[in-house]
Each structure stands twice: as structure tokens, then as C-alpha cells.
C-alpha positions in Angstrom: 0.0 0.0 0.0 1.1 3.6 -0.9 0.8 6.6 1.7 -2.1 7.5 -0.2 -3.5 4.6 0.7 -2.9 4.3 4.6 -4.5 7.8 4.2 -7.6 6.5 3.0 -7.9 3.8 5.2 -7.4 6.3 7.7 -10.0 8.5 6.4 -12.5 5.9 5.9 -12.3 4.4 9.3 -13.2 7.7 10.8 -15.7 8.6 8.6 -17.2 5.4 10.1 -16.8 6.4 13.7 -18.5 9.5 12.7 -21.5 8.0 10.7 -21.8 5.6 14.0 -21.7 8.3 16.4 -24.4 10.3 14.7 -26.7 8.0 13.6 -27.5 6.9 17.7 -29.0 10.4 17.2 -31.2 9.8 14.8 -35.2 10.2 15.4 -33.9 11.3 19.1 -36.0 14.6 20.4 -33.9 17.7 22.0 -34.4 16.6 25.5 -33.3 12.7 25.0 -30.0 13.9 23.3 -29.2 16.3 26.0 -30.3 14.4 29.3 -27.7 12.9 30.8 -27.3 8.9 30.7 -24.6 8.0 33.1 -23.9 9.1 36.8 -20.7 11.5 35.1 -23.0 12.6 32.9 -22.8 11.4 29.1 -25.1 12.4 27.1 -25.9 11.3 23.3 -25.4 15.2 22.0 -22.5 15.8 24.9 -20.7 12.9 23.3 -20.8 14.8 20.1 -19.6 18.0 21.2 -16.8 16.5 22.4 -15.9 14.4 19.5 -16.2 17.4 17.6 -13.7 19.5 19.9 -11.4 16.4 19.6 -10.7 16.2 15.9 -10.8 20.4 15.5 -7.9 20.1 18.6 -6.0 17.5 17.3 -6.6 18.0 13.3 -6.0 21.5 13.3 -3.7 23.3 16.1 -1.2 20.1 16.4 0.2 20.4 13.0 -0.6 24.5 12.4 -3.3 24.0 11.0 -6.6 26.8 11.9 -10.1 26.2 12.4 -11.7 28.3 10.0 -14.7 28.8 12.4 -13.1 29.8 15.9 -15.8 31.7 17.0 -18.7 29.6 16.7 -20.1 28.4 20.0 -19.0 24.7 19.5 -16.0 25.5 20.0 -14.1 25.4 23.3 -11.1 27.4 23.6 -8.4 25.4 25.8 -8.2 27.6 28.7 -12.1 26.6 29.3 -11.2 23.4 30.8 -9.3 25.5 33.8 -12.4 26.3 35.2 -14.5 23.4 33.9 -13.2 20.1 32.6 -16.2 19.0 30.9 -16.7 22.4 29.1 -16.4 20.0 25.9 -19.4 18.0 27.3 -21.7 20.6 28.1 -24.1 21.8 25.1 -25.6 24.8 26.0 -29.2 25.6 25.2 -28.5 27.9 22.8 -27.2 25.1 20.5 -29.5 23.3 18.5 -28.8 19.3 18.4 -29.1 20.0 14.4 -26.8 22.8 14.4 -24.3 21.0 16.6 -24.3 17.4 13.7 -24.0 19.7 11.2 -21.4 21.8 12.7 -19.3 18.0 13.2 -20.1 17.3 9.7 -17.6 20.9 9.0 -15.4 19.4 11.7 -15.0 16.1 10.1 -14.5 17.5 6.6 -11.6 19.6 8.2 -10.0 16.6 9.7 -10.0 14.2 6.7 -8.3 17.6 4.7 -5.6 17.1 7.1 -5.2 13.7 6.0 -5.4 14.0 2.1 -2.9 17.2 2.5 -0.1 16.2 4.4 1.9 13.0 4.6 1.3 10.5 7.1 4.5 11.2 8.7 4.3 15.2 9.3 5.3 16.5 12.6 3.1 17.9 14.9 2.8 18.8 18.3 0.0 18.5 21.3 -0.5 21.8 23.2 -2.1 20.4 25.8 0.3 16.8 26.1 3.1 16.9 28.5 6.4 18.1 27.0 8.5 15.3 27.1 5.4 13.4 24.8 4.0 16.1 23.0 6.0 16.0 19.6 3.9 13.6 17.1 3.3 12.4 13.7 -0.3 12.8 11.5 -0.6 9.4 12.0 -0.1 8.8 15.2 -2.7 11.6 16.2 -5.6 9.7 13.6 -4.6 6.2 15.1 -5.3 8.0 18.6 -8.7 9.9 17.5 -10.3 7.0 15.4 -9.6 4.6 18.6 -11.3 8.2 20.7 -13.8 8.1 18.4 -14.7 4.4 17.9 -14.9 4.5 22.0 -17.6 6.9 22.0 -19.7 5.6 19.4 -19.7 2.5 21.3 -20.5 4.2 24.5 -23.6 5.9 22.5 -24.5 2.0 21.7 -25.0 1.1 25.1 -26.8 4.7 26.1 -29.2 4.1 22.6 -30.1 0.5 23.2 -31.4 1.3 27.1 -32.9 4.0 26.1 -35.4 2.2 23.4 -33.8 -0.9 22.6 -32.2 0.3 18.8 -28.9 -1.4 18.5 -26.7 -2.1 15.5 -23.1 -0.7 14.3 -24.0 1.7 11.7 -27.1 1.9 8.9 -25.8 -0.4 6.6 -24.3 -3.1 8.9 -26.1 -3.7 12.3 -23.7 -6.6 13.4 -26.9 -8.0 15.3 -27.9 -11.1 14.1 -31.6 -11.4 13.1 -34.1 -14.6 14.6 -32.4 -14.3 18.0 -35.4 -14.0 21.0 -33.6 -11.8 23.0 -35.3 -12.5 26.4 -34.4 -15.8 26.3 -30.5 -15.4 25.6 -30.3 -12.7 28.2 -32.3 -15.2 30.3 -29.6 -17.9 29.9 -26.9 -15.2 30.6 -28.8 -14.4 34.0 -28.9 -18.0 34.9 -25.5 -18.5 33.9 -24.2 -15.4 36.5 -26.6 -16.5 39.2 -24.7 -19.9 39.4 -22.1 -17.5 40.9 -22.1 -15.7 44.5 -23.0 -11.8 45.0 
């Protein structure tokens, strides 16, 4: 494989993370995106805001490169997380869930220019890593944000299926095998842990 091609691979792998994360949003009303889900917090639109805040950070100021919307109210300026460390996690009200996937649709077409653009192996370095790890390579930082990514989206699986049961990898592959009765195989699982002490 060329460089071009690792780029691709690259490319596509995080386009899939993407089209995974958004599509637990999908049919989702205001309030179900935005209440949180877990006792830290996580919620299916907080996820997003993050991801998004991710690949602008990582994409853009590691290897010189600038966000060519700073001032939209997605974005969280790196001093924000002195005074509040989930500043990236917080949507505010004023953010509409379909501004905000749109707005990571921008961010995601600004990361995947970063791969097309520059080689694989271009120097950059983390503002916010410490010193003596900060230096890096492109390809290193999309290895680290498609695992980010794919970590999320599989968070946002768990949060989707409890919430009303949709489960499934992405539109086009669910990875859930149809004809299973579901009670039943989480039945045997029960039975299975029960044979064990509390």
C-alpha cells in the first residue's frame, strides 16, 4: 500500500466512527439527546460536542493547522477546561442538536483535509500533552482519535439500546444477528451469573 492509501484507510475508518456516532442520534428529540445517561454525565449530544472538539484540537492546532470557524459556540477554547473540565461536554441551550451534527459534519471534513494534505508522517505537536510526549506524527494523532472516536460511538450503543432498545453498528451493517429471542438469551446469561455468589 502507498501513503495515499494508509491515508484512506485512515480517512474511511473515521468517517465510520463519525457515521456511527451520529446515527445513535437519529429520530432522538432535544431533551433525549441532551439528558444525561450515566452518573458522570454522558449524554448522546454531549458525546458529540466532544468528538467534535477532539478532531478540530488534534486535526487542526497540532500540526498548524486553523479552524476556520473559531468563534462559533461549538468551540471550546483550551483555557475553558481550567475552570471546567467537561466544558467540551456541556451543550448549552443555545445550540440546536441539528446545528451542533452539522457543525461536526464541517469538523469532520476539516479533519479528513488534514489527511489528504499532508503525509502521514508530518510533525506535529500536542499543546495540551506533556512536554517530554508532546511531539507527534499525523498518523499517530488519527490512530489516537479513530480509537477516541470508535470508544464513543460504542458508548452511544449502550446509552441508545437502554434508552429504546435500537442497537446495531451503523445503517448499513447492524452486526446484530436477526431470529435471536432476545429474552431468552439474556435469560440464559442471568442464569448463567446467578450460578455464581453476590
Amino acid at each position: 500500500m502507498t501513503e495515499a492509501d494508509h491515508g484512506d484507510v485512515l480517512r474511511r475508518y473515521l468517517g465510520a466512527a463519525r457515521e456511527a456516532l451520529l446515527w445513535k442520534l437519529e429520530g432522538l428529540e432535544e431533551r433525549q439527546l441532551r439528558l444525561p445517561r450515566t452518573p458522570t454525565g454522558t449524554s448522546f449530544l454531549g458525546t458529540v460536542l466532544h468528538c467534535a472538539n477532539v478532531e478540530i484540537g488534534y486535526f487542526g492546532p497540532t500540526f498548524g493547522r486553523v479552524w476556520p470557524e473559531p468563534d462559533h459556540p461549538a468551540v471550546i477554547p483550551l483555557d475553558a477546561y481550567d475552570s471546567d473540565p467537561q466544558a467540551d461536554w456541556t451543550v448549552p441551550a443555545t445550540i440546536p442538536a441539528a446545528d451542533l451534527i452539522a457543525f461536526y459534519g464541517r469538523v469532520g471534513a476539516f479533519a479528513d483535509a488534514a489527511l489528504a494534505q499532508l503525509p502521514l508522517d508530518a510533525p506535529g505537536r500536542v499543546p495540551w500533552w506533556p512536554e517530554e510526549g508532546a511531539q507527534t506524527t499525523l498518523q499517530h494523532i488519527a490512530v489516537h482519535v479513530l480509537c477516541d472516536l470508535h470508544r464513543h460511538a460504542g458508548q452511544l450503543d449502550i446509552l441508545r439500546e437502554q434508552l429504546d432498545g435500537a442497537a446495531g453498528l451503523r445503517p448499513a451493517v447492524t452486526n446484530v444477528p436477526d431470529g435471536v429471542d432476545w429474552p431468552s438469551y439474556v435469560a440464559r446469561l442471568t442464569a448463567i451469573a446467578e450460578q455464581f455468589p453476590t
